[in-house]
C-alpha positions in Angstrom: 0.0 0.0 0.0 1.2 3.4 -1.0 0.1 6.6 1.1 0.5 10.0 -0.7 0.1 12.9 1.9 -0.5 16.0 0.0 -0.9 19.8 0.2 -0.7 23.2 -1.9 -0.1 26.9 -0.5 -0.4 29.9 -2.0 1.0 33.4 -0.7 -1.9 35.7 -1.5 -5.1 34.0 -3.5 -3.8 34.2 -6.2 -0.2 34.5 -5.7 3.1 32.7 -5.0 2.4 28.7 -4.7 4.0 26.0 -3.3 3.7 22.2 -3.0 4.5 19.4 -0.2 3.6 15.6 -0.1 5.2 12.6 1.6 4.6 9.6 -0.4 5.3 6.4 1.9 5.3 2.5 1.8 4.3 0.4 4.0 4.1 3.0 6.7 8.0 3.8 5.7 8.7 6.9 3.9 10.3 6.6 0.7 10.1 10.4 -0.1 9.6 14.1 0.3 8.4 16.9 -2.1 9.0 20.8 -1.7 8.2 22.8 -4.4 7.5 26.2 -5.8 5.1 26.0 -8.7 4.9 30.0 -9.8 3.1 33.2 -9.5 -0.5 34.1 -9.7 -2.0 30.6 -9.4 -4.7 29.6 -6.8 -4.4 27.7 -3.7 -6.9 25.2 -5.5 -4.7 24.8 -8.3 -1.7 24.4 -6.1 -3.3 21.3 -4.4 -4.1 20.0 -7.5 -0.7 20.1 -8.7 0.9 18.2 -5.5 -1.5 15.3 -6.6 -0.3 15.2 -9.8 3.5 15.7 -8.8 3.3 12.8 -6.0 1.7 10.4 -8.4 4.2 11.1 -10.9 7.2 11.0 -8.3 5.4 7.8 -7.3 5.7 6.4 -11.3 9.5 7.9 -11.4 10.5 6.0 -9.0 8.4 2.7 -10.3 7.1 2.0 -6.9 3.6 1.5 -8.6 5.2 -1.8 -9.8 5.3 -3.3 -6.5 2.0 -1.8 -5.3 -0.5 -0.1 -7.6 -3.2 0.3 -4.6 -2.5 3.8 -3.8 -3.9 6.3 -1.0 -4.3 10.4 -1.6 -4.6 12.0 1.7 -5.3 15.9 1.4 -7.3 18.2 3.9 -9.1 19.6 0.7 -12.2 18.9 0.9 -13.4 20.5 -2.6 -10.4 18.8 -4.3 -11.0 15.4 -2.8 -14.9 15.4 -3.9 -13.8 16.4 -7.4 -11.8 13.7 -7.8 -13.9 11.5 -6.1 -16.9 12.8 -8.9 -19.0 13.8 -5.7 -18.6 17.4 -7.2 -18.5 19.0 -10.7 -15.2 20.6 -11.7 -16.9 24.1 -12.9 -13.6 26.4 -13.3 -11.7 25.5 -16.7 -7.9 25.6 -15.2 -8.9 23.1 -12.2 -10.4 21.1 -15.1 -7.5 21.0 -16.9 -5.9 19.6 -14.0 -8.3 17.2 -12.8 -8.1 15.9 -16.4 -4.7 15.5 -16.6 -5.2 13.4 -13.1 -7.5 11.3 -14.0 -5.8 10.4 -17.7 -2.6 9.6 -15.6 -4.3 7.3 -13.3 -6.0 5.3 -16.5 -2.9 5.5 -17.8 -0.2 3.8 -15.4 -3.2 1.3 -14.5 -3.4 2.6 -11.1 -6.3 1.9 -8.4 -6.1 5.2 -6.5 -8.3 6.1 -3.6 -9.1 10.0 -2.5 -9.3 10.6 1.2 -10.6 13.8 3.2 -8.6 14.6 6.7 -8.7 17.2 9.1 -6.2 20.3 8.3 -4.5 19.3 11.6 -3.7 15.6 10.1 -1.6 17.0 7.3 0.7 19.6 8.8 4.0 18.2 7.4 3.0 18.6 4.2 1.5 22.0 4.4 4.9 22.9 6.0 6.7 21.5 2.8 4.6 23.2 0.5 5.5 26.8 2.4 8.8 25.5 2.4 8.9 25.4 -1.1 7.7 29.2 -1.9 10.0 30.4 0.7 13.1 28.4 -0.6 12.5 28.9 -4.0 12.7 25.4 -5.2 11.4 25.0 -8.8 9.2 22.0 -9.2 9.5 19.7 -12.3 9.2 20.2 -16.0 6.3 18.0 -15.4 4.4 20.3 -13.5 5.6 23.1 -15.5 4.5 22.6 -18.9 0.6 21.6 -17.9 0.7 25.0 -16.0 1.9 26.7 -19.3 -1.1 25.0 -20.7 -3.5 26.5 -18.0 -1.7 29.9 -18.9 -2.2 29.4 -22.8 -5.6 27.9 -22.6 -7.2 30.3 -20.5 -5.8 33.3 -22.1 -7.3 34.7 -25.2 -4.1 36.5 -26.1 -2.7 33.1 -27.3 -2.5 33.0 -31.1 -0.9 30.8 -34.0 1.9 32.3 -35.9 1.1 35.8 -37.1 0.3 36.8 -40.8 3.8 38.2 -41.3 5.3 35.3 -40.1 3.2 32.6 -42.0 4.7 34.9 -45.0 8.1 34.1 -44.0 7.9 30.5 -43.8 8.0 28.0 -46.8 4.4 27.2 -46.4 4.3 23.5 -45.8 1.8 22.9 -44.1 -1.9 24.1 -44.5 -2.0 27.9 -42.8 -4.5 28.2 -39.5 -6.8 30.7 -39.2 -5.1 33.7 -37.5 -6.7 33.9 -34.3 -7.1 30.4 -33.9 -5.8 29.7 -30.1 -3.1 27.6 -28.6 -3.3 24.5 -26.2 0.1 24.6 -25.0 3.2 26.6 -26.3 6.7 26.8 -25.3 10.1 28.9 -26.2 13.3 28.2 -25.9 15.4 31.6 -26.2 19.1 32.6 -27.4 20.2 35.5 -28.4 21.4 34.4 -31.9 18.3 31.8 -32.3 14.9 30.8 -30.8 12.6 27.6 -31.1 9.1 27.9 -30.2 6.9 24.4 -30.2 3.2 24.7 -30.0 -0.4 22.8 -30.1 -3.3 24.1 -31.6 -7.0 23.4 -30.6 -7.3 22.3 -34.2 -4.5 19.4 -32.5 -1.9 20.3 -35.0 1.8 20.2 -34.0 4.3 23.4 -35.0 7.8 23.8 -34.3 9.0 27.7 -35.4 12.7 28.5 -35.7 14.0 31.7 -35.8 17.8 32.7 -36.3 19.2 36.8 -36.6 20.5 37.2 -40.4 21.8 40.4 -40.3 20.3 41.7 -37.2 17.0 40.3 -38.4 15.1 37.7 -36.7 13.8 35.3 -40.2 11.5 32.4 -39.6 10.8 29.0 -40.4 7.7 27.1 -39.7 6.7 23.2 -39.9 4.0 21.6 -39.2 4.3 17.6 -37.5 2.4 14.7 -37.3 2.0 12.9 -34.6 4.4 10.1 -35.7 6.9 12.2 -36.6 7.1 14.0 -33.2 7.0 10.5 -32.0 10.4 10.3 -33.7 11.7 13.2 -32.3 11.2 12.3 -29.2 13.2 8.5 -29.7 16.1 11.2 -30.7 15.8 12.8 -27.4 15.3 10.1 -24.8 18.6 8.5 -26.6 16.5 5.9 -28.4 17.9 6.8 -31.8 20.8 8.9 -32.6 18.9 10.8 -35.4 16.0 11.4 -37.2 15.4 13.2 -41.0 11.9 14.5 -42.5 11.3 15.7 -46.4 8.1 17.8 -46.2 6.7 18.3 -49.7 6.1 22.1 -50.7 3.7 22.8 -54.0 2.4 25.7 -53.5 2.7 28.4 -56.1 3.4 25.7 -58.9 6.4 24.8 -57.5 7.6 21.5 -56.3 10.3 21.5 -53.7 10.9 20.2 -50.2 11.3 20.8 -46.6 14.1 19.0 -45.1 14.5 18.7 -41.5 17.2 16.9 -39.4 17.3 15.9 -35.3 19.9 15.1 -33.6 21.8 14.4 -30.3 24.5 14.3 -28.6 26.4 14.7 -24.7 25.6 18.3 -25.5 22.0 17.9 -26.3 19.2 17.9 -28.7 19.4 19.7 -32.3 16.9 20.4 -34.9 17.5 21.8 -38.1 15.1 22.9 -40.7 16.5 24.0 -44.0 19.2 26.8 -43.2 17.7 27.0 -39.4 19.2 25.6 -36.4 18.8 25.7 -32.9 20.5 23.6 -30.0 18.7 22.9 -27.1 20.3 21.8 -23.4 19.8 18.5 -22.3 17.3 20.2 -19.6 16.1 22.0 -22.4 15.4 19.2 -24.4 13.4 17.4 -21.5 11.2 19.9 -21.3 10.2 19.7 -25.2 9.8 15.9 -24.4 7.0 16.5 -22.0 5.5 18.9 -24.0 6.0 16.7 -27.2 4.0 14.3 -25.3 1.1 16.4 -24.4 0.8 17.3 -27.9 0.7 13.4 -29.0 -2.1 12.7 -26.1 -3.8 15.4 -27.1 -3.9 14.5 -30.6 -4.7 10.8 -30.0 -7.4 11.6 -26.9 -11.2 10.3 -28.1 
């Protein structure tokens, strides 16, 4: 039997937020977590994240092999009833989350029961979870990228590639309507050369690249199936040392193609697409594997 204490805190409502659990076995604990989620998020969507991040922790460290019964112990009511289906999930970020929760659960086979205690029966963990705003402690790239989806999904600022960009790229893929919105997006900055990877509600796949040419930012846009993001991500995880993709171009009359190249290395993960590079770190390149795997859920879901 596996017992998952959890809690979230926030600083303000919204405001800073932090999350504790102690995941233990057998009445022996096997772990700890302390972490700072971000800014402006609700004490509601705090505790919903140390569910997620103690299940997770609890399929990191494959513990669900030896025992999939599993107990979550929070003094949240609302959160516990939710999961539980005792209550509707009416606000769109917590049901985002308690989506995610559920779809992990289903799919890591697990047999997970919620349970209600008194605020006084879970101290520890509502001391962890302060812990974690007050020592800054980031929390994992898991946690990170569904929060940028919350961001993205419930901000109508969140657009596709503008028009002058779709004007700048080699057209290969069928153009989205301009104001269509975003399910997840995610940047990785240089100063010499950017990559941006997003998912549209349409469940399309883009990866942008932009590089400076002569103090100009130019940019180059493909579109990906899920397969071939699939690929990519056997290039990351070290799977397969490299992966290549011809994307046929006819637009205007003309025939040509798209050619794009992945690699990596000790360094990390490169993509290339035509004359544009960019070279991500190997925490870099985790991230984008997360968020390469959202994209093929989301693509896939019923």
């Amino acid at each position: 039997m596996i017992t998952i204490f959890c809690d979230g805190a926030s600083k303000k409502n919204p405001g800073i937020c932090g999350i504790g659990a102690v995941i233990s076995q057998e009445s022996k604990t096997i772990c700890e977590i302390s972490e700072m989620i971000g800014n402006n998020y609700t004490n509601n969507i705090a505790e919903y994240c140390s569910v997620l991040r103690a299940l997770y922790e609890v399929v990191e460290l494959n513990l669900h092999n030896s025992s999939k019964s599993i107990s979550v112990v929070m003094d949240s009511e609302l959160v516990i009833k939710q999961l539980k289906g005792e209550y509707k999930v009416k606000q769109e970020h917590l049901q985002i989350l308690h989506k995610h929760i559920l779809s992990f659960i289903s799919k890591h086979n697990l047999q997970v029961s919620f349970i209600w205690v008194p605020r006084e029966q879970n101290t520890i963990t509502d001391n962890l979870a302060n812990q974690g705003i007050e020592k800054k402690i980031q929390t994992s790239p898991f946690i990170s990228n569904i929060l940028n989806t919350i961001d993205l999904k419930t901000s109508n600022s969140a657009q596709l590639p503008s028009e002058k960009q779709k004007n700048n790229q080699n057209q290969n893929f069928q153009e989205s309507s301009s104001n269509q919105l975003l399910i997840a997006e995610k940047v990785f900055f240089s100063k010499t050369s950017c990559l941006k990877f997003q998912i549209s509600k349409r469940k399309e796949m883009y990866i942008h690249i932009g590089t400076v040419k002569q103090q100009n930012w130019e940019w180059i846009i493909c579109k990906f199936s899920d397969v071939e993001i699939a690929e990519i991500c056997s290039v990351i995880l070290g799977k397969k040392e490299k992966c290549a993709f011809f994307h046929k171009n006819s637009h205007k009359g003309a025939n040509s193609s798209t050619q794009i190249w992945c690699n990596s290395n000790e360094k990390g993960f490169s993509i290339k697409i035509q004359n544009h590079s960019k070279l991500l770190s190997i925490y870099e390149a985790d991230v984008l594997y997360e968020l390469m795997r959202r994209g093929i859920w989301e693509i896939n879901a019923l």
